[in-house]
C-alpha positions, 0 to 999 in steps of 0.5 A: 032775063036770066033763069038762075040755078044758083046765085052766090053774093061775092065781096064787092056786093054783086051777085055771081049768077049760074045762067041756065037759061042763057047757058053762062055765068054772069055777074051782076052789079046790085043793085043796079042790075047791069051785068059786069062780067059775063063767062059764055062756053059757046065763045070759048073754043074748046080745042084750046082746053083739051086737044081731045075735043076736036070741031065735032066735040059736043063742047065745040057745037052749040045746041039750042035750048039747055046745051050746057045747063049750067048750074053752079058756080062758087067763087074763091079767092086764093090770095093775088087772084079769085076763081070760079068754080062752073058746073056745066051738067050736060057737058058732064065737066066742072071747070075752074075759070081763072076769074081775075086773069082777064077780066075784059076776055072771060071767055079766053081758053087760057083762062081755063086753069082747071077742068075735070070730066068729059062728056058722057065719059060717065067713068068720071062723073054724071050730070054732078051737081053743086060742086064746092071748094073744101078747105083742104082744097079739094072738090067735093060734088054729088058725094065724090071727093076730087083731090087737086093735089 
């Protein structure tokens, strides 16, 4: 069962599920309840994002209970594809997750178009919360503006 912190109704009726509980995103069929598509950072191996995250990377190591605390995601369509926007708290990171690219391998690195942060690199950003898409195309979370252009 999952813990959500935030919950988003997408175009076709299912629901788009920040997990914290489980540390993933998920989307489910409502109302059916069976879970279509499903996002996991303990899958995806981190190096392939950013050679900056080696093995020992906290990224790389899963913890127990609330390693990632995801605890927002938004969707956005742009045209020929559609998009997550994943707030993972604990690691400190906003990720842009390629929703449409692969949607049977999810977790594939490659899907990763976007990131921004890095853990306790409190320089950038800490522990955010909430981040959304601006009509102008930027982000915006916890009162900071990231311009993507």
């Amino acid at each position: 069962l999952a813990i959500p912190h935030e919950v988003e109704e997408l175009p076709n009726g299912h629901m788009l599920v920040a997990d914290t509980h489980f540390d993933r995103v998920i989307e489910i069929d409502y109302p059916s309840k069976n879970i279509v598509w499903n996002w996991r950072p303990e899958l995806i191996n981190w190096t392939q994002v950013s050679s900056d995250w080696d093995s020992g990377h906290y990224f790389n190591n899963p913890i127990a209970y609330d390693w990632t605390h995801i605890n927002d995601v938004d969707f956005k369509q742009y045209g020929a594809w559609e998009a997550c926007l994943i707030s993972l708290r604990n690691f400190d990171l906003i990720v842009e997750v390629n929703y449409t690219a692969d949607f049977n391998d999810p977790n594939n690195p490659d899907n990763i178009n976007w990131w921004y942060g890095d853990f306790e690199n409190h320089t950038l950003q800490k522990r955010q919360h909430n981040p959304d898409y601006l009509e102008n195309g930027n982000i915006i979370h916890t009162s900071i503006i990231i311009s993507l252009s």
